[in-house]
C-alpha positions as CSV (number, residue, x, y, z in Angstrom):
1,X,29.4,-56.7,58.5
2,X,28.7,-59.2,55.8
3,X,28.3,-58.7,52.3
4,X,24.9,-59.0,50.7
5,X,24.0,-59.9,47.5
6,X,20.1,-59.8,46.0
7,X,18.5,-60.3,43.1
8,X,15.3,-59.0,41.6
9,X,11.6,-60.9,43.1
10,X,9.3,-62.9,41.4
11,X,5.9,-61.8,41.0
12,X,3.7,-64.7,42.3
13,X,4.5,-67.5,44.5
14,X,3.3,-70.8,43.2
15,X,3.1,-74.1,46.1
16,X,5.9,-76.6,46.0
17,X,9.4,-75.6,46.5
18,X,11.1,-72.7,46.1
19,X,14.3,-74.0,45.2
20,X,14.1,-77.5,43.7
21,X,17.8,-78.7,42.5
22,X,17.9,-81.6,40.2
23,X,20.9,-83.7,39.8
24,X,23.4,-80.6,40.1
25,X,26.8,-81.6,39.5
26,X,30.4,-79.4,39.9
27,X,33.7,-80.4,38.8
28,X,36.3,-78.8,36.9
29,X,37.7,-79.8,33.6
30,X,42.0,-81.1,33.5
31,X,44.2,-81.2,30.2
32,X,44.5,-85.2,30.6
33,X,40.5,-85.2,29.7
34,X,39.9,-86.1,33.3
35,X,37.5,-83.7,35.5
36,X,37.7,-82.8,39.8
37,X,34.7,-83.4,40.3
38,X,33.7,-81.1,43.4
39,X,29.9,-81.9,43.9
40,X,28.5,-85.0,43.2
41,X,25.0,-85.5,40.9
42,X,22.7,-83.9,43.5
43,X,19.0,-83.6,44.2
44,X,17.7,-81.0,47.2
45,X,15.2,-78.7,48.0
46,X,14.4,-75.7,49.8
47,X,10.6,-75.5,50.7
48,X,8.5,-72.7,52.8
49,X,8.7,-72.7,56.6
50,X,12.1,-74.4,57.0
51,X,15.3,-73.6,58.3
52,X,17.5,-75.5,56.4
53,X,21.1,-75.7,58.1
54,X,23.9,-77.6,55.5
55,X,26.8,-79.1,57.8
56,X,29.8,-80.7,55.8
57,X,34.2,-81.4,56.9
58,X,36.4,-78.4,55.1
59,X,36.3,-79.5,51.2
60,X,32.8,-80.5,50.8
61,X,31.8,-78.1,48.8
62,X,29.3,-76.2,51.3
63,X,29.6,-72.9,50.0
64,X,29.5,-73.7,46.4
65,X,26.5,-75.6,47.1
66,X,25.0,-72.8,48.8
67,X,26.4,-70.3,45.3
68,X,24.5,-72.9,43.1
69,X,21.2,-72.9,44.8
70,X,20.9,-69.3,44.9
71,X,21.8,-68.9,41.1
72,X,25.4,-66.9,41.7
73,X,26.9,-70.2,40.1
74,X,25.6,-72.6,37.5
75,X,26.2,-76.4,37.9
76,X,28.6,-78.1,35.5
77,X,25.7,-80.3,35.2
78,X,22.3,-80.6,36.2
79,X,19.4,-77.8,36.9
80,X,18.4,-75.5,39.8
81,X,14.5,-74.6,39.4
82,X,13.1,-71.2,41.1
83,X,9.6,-72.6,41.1
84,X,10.0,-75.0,38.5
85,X,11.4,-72.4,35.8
86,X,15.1,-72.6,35.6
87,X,16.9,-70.4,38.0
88,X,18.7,-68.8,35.3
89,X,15.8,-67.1,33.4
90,X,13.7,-66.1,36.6
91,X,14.1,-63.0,38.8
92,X,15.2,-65.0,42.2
93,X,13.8,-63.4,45.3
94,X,17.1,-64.1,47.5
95,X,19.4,-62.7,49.7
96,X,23.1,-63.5,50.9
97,X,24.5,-62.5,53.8
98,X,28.0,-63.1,53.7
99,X,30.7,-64.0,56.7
100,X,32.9,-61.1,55.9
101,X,32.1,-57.7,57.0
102,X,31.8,-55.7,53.5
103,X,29.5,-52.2,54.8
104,X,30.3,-49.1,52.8
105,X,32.4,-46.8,55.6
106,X,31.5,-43.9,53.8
107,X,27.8,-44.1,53.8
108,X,26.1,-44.2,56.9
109,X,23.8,-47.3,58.9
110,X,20.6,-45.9,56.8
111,X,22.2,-45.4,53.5
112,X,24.1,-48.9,53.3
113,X,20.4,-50.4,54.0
114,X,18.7,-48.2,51.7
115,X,21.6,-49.3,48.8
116,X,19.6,-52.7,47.1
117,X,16.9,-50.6,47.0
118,X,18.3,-47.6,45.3
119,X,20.0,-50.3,43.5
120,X,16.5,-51.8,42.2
121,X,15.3,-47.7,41.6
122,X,12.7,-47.2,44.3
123,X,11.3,-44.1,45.1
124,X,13.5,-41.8,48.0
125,X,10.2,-41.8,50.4
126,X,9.7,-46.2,50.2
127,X,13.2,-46.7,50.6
128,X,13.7,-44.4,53.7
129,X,10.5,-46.3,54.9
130,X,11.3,-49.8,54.7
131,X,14.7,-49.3,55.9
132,X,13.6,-47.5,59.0
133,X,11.1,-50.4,59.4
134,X,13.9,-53.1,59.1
135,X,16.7,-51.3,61.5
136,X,13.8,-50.9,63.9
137,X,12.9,-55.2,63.6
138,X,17.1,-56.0,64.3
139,X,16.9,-53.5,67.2
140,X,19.2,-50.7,65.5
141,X,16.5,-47.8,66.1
142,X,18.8,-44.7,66.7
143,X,21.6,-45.5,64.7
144,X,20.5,-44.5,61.6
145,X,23.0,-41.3,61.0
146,X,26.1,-43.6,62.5
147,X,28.9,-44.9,60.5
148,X,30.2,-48.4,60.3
149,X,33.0,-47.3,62.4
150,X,31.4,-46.3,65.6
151,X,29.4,-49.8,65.3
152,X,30.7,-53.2,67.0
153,X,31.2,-55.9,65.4
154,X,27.2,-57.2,66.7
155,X,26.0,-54.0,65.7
156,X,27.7,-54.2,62.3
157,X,26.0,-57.8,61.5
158,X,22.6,-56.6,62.0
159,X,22.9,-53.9,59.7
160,X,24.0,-57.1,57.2
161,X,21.4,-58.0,58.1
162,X,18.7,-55.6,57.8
163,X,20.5,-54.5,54.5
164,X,19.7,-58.6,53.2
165,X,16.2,-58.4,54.5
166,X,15.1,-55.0,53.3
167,X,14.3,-56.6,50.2
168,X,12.3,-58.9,51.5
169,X,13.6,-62.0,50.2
170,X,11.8,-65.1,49.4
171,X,15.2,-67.1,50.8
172,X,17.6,-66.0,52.5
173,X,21.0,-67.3,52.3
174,X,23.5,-67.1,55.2
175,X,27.2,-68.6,54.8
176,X,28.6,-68.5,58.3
177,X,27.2,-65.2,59.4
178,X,28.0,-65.8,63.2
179,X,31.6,-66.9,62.8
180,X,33.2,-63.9,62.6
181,X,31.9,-62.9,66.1
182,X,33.0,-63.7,69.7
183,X,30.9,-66.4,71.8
184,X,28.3,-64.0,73.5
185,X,27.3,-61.9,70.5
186,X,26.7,-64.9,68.4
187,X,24.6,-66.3,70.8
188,X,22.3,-63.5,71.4
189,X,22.0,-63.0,67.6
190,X,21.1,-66.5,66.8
191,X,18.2,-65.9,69.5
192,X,17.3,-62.5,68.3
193,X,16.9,-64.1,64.6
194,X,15.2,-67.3,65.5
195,X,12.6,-65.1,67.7
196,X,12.4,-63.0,64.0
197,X,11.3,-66.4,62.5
198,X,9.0,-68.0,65.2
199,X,7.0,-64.5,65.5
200,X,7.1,-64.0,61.7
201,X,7.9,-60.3,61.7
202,X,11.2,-61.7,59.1
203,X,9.8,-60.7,55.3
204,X,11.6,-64.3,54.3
205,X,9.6,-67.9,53.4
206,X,12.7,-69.8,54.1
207,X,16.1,-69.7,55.3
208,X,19.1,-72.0,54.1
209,X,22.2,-71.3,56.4
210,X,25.6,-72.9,56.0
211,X,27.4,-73.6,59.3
212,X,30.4,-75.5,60.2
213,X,29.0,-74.9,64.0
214,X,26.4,-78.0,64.7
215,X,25.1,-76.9,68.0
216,X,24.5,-74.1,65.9
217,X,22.5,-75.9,63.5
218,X,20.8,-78.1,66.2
219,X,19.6,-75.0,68.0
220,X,18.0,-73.1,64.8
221,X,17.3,-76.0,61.7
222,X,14.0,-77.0,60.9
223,X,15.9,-79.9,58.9
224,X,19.6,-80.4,58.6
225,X,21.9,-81.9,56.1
226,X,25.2,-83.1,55.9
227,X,27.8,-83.4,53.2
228,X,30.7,-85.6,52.9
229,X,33.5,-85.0,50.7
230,X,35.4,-85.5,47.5
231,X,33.4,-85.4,46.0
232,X,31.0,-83.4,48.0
233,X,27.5,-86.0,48.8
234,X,24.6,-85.9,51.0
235,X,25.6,-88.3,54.0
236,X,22.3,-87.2,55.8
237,X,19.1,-85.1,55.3
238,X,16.6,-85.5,58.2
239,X,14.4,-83.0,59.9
240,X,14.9,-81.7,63.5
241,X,11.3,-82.8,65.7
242,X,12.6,-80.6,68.8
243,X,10.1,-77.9,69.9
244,X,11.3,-74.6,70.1
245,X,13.3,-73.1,72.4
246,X,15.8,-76.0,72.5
247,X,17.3,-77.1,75.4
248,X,21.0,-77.7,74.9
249,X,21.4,-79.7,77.9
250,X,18.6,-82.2,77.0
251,X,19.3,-85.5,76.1
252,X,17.4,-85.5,72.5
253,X,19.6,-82.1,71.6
254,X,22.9,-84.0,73.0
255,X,21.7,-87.5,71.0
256,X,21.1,-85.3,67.4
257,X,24.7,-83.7,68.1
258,X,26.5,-87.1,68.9
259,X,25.0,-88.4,65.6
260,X,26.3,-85.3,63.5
261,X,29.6,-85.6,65.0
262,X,29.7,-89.6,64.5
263,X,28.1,-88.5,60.7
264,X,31.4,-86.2,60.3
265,X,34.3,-88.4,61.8
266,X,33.1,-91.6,60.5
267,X,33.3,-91.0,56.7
268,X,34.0,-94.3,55.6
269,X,30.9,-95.9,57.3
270,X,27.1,-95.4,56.0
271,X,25.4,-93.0,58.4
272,X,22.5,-95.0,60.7
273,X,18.7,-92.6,60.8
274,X,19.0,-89.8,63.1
275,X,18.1,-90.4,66.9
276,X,14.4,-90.7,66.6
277,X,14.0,-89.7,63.0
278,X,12.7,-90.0,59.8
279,X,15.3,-89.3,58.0
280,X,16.2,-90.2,53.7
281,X,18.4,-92.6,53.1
282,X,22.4,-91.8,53.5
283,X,23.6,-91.3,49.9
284,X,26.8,-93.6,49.6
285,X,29.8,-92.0,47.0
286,X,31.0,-95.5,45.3
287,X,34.1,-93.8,43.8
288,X,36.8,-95.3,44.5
289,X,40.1,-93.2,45.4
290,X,43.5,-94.3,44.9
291,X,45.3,-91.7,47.5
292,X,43.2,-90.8,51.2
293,X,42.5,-87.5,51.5
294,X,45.1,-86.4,54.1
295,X,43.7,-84.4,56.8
296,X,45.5,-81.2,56.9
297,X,47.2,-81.4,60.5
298,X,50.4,-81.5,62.4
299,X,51.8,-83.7,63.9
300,X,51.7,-81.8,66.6
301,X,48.7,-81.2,67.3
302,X,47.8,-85.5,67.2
303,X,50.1,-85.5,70.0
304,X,48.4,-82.8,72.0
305,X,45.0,-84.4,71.4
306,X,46.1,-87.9,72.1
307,X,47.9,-86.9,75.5
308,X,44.6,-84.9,76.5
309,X,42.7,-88.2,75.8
310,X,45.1,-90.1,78.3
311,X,44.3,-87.6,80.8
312,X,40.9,-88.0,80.6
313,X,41.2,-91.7,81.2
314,X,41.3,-92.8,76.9
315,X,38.0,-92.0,75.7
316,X,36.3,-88.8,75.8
317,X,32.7,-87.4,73.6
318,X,34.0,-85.3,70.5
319,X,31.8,-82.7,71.5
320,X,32.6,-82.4,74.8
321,X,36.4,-82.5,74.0
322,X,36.3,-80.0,71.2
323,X,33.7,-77.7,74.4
324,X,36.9,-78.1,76.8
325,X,39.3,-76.9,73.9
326,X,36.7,-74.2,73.1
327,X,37.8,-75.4,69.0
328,X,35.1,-75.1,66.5
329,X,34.5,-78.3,64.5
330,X,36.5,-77.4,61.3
331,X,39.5,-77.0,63.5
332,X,39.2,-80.4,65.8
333,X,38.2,-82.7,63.2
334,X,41.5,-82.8,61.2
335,X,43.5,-83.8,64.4
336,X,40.6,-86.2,64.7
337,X,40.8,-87.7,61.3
338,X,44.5,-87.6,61.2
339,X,44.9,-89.5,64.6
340,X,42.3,-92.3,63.1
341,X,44.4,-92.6,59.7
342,X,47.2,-93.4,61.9
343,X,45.5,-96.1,63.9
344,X,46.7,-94.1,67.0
345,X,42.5,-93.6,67.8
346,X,39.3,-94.8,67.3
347,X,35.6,-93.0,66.7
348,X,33.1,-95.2,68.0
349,X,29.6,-93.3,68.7
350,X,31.1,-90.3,68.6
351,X,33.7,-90.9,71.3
352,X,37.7,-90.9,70.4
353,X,38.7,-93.4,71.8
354,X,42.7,-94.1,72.5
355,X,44.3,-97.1,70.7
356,X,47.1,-99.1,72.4
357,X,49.3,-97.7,69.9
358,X,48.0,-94.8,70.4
359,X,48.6,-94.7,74.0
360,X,52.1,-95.6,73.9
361,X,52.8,-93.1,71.6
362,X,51.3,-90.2,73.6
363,X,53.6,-91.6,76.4
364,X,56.7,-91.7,74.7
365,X,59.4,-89.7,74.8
366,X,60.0,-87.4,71.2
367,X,62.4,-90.4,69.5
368,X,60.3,-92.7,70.1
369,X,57.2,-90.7,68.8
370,X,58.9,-90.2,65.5
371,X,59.7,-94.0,65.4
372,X,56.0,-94.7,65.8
373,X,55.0,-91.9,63.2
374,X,57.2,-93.3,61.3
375,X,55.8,-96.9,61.6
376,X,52.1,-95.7,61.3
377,X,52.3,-93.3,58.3
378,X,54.4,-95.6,56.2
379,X,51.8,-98.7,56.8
380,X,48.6,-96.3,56.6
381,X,49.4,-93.5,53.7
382,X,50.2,-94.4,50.3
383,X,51.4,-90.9,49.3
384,X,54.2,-90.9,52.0
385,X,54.8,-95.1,51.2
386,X,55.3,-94.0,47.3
387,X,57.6,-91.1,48.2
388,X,59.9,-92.9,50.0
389,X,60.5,-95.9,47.9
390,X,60.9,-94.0,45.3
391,X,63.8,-92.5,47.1
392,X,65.5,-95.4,48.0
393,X,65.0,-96.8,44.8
394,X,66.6,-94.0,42.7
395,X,70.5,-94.0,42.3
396,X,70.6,-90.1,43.7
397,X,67.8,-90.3,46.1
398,X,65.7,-87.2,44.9
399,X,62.5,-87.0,43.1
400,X,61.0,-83.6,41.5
401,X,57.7,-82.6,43.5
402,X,55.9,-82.3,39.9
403,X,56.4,-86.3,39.6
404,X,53.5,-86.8,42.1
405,X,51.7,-83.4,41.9
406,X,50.7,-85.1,38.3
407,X,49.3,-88.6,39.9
408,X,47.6,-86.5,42.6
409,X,46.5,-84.2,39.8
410,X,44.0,-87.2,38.6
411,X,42.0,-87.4,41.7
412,X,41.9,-83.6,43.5
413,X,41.7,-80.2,42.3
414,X,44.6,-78.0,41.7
415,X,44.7,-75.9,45.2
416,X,44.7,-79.8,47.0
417,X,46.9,-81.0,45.6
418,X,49.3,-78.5,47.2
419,X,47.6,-78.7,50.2
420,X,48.0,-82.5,50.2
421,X,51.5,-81.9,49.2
422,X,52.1,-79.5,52.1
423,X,50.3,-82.1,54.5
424,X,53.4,-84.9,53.4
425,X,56.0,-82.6,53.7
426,X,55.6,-82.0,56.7
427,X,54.2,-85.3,58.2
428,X,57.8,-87.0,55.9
429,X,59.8,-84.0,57.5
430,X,58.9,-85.6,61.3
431,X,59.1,-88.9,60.8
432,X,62.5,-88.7,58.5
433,X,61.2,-90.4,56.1
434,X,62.6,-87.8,54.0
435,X,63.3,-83.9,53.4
436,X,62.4,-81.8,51.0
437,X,64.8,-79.1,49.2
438,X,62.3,-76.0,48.8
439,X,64.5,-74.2,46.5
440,X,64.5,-77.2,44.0
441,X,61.3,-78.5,44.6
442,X,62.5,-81.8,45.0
443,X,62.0,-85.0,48.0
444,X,65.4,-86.4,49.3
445,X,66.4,-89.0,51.6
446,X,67.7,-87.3,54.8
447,X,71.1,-89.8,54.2
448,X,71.3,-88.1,50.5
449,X,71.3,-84.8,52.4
450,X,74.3,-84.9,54.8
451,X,76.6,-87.1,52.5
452,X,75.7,-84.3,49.7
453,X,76.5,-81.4,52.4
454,X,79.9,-83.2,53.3
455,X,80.4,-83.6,49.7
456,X,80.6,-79.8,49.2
457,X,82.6,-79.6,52.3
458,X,85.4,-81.4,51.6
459,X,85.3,-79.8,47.8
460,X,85.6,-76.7,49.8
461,X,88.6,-77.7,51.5
C-alpha cells in the first residue's frame, strides 16, 4: 500500500493555477566550487481539471520534481507558488500516494484511513464518517475491521488510496502508484480511478502523476510532459485531445505513443509537436557535456536485443518490441540507448532499426563480438578511450579508480558517478580493454595482469 503524505488545506480557492513553479532549479553544491545541477531553471504549472502525467528516462529528476511541486522539497533556486503565495508559507491542500506499500499492520483498513485525520484533530464521529464514505467510493465497503494482512496487493492500494483522498486534497500527487502491481490489477485500477475523475465523486481539482509507463500516461493524462536529463529539462509539454475512454488500438493513441517513445530515445534531437497538437515549444539544454552519460546496460543484454531485431527482419516499433518482451520502458530503453552509442542501431520514428554493424555483430560468434565491442566502444566512449590510453601510456599499466571518479566528479552527482564507473567496468571487462583489481580499486591492462601473476609464480618457486 503506498505511503501518503498530506498537508493542512487552504481556506479559499482563488482562479489561476494551483501550483505555479517559476524557474525552479536543483543541483547540489561540490568542494571544487562546481554544482550537479539535477533540474534545470524550470517553469510548470498545475491548473484545475487536468490530469497531468510527467514521463522522463531514469535520472531526470521526475520524482524530485514531483517533491518540489508539492512543497516536500525546496528548489536550490527559483519559487513554487500555491496560489501565488509561496508554497512555503501556505497550508498546501495535497496528497502523495507513494509506490511503496507503507499501511500500519497493526491498525486496521478503517483506522489507517481515519490516521490524517486524527492527525489534523477531527472529531471521532467526522472522521469515522468520511472514511466510511471514502472506502465505500474505492469499492472497499466491508473491509473496514480487516488488517493489511488479509488484503491483496489491489486491495492494499486502494486503501492508499482512500487514506490520500480522505482529506480531500486540492492535488493529488501519485509517484508510480501502479508499478508495484501485476498487469490485471493495475489495469482495472487505472479504470476504476479515471471513472472517479470523469464522474467527479474524487474530492481532488487536479491530479499530477509521475509514470515511467506511457500507455499509462496516454490512457489517463489530460496533458503530458516529458523530461530529458542531466540536467533534468522539459523536452515536451502538450495536451492529450483524445476523448475518453481511449482506445489503445486506435491510430491517434498509437501516433501520441510513437512520438513519446521517439521523444525518449532520441535525446540528442529537438522533439517535432505532438501528432496533431498544440504543443509548447521543446526546451533545448545547451550545456555542453564532456563525458556521455552511459546508459546503465550489459553487454549482454545489446546482444539479446540486437539478435531479436534480426529476427524480426532489422527494424521493429519500440513499443511493440518492449509489448513482446513484456519490459517496462525504464528497463528497454538503456539497451536501446546503449545499442545506439555503439552505432550497432538506429531510432528513426520510433523504430530501432539494425545497423550493418550492428547486424554483423548480432551474427557473430562470441570472439568476434568482443572484437567489434571493442572497436565500437573505443571509437564512441570517451571514458573507456581515456582509460585505456592511460594504461598503455603508464610504465606499470594501472591507474587508481579515484583518478577519473574526480574528472567525472565535475559533470554528475556523486551516486553516478559510480554508476557510470560500474557501467565501464564492466563494458572494459568484455571487450579487454582492460580489468579492474576490486581490492585495490585500480584499472589494469589485462597483459599487466598475467605477466604480474607469472611474476609471483616464479617468485614462488
Amino acid at each position: 500500500m503506498p505511503d501518503t503524505t498530506s498537508m493542512m488545506p487552504q481556506a479559499n480557492s482563488v482562479p489561476g493555477p494551483i501550483i505555479r513553479a517559476e524557474k525552479i532549479e536543483k543541483y547540489y553544491a561540490q568542494p571544487s566550487q562546481n554544482r550537479i545541477q539535477v533540474i534545470a531553471p524550470t517553469d510548470l504549472s498545475i491548473v484545475p481539471g487536468e490530469i497531468v502525467a510527467l514521463l522522463g528516462p531514469s535520472g531526470s529528476g521526475k520524482s524530485t520534481m514531483l517533491r518540489m511541486l508539492s512543497g516536500l522539497s525546496r528548489p536550490s533556486a527559483g519559487q513554487v507558488y500555491w496560489h501565488e503565495r509561496s508554497i512555503a508559507g501556505a497550508a498546501a491542500n495535497v496528497s502523495i500516494v507513494f509506490q511503496s506499500f507503507a499501511l500500519f499492520p497493526w491498525l486496521t483498513v478503517l483506522e489507517n484511513v481515519e490516521a490524517p485525520l486524527r492527525a489534523r484533530g477531527l472529531p471521532a464521529a467526522t472522521r469515522r464518517e468520511r472514511s466510511l464514505k471514502m472506502l465505500d467510493t474505492v469499492g472497499l465497503d466491508g473491509f473496514e475491521a480487516a488488517y493489511p494482512k488479509e488484503l491483496s496487493g489491489g486491495m492494499r492500494q486502494r486503501v492508499g488510496f482512500a487514506r490520500a483522498l480522505v482529506v480531500e486534497p486540492e492535488v493529488l500527487f501519485m509517484d508510480e502508484p501502479f508499478s508495484a502491481l501485476d498487469v490485471l490489477t493495475a489495469e482495472n485500477l487505472r479504470s476504476e480511478l479515471l471513472e472517479l475523475w470523469t464522474k467527479k465523486t474524487m474530492p481532488t481539482q487536479a491530479v499530477f502523476l509521475v509514470t515511467h509507463n506511457i500507455e499509462e500516461a496516454v490512457l489517463l493524462a489530460d496533458r503530458i510532459i516529458v523530461l530529458g536529463r542531466n540536467p533534468g529539462h522539459i523536452r515536451t509539454d502538450f495536451k492529450v485531445q483524445l476523448a475518453q475512454p481511449r482506445d489503445r488500438k486506435s491510430e491517434p493513441f498509437t501516433q501520441l505513443v510513437d512520438y513519446i517513445y521517439k521523444v525518449l530515445t532520441r535525446p540528442d534531437v529537438a522533439p517535432a509537436e505532438a501528432p496533431e497538437q498544440s504543443g509548447r515549444p521543446a526546451v533545448r539544454d545547451q550545456r555542453q557535456m564532456r563525458y556521455q552519460m552511459l546508459p546503465h546496460a550489459r553487454p549482454g543484454g545489446v546482444a539479446g536485443l540486437l539478435e531479436l531485431l534480426v529476427d524480426k527482419g532489422g527494424r521493429e516499433d519500440i513499443y511493440r518490441l518492449a509489448d513482446d518482451l513484456t519490459f517496462e520502458i525504464d528497463d528497454l530503453l538503456p539497451i536501446v540507448d546503449a545499442a545506439q552509442l555503439l552505432g550497432f542501431l538506429k531510432v528513426e520514428e520510433g523504430d530501432a532499426a539494425i545497423t550493418e554493424r550492428g547486424a554483423e555483430f548480432a551474427n557473430s560468434e562470441i570472439l568476434r563480438q568482443k572484437e567489434l565491442f571493442r572497436e565500437a566502444a573505443e571509437a564512441s566512449v570517451l571514458l573507456l578511450r581515456q582509460i585505456r590510453r592511460t594504461l598503455v601510456s603508464k610504465s606499470d599499466h594501472t591507474v587508481p579508480e579515484d583518478f577519473f571518479l574526480d574528472m567525472l566528479d565535475e559533470q554528475f552527482s556523486e551516486d553516478e558517478c559510480q554508476r557510470q564507473m560500474e557501467t565501464a567496468v564492466t563494458w572494459g571487462r568484455y571487450a579487454e580493454l582492460f580489468d579492474f583489481d576490486a581490492g585495490r580499486r585500480r584499472f589494469v591492462l589485462p597483459d599487466a595482469v598475467e605477466e604480474e601473476a607469472g611474476t609471483r609464480d616464479e617468485a614462488g618457486q
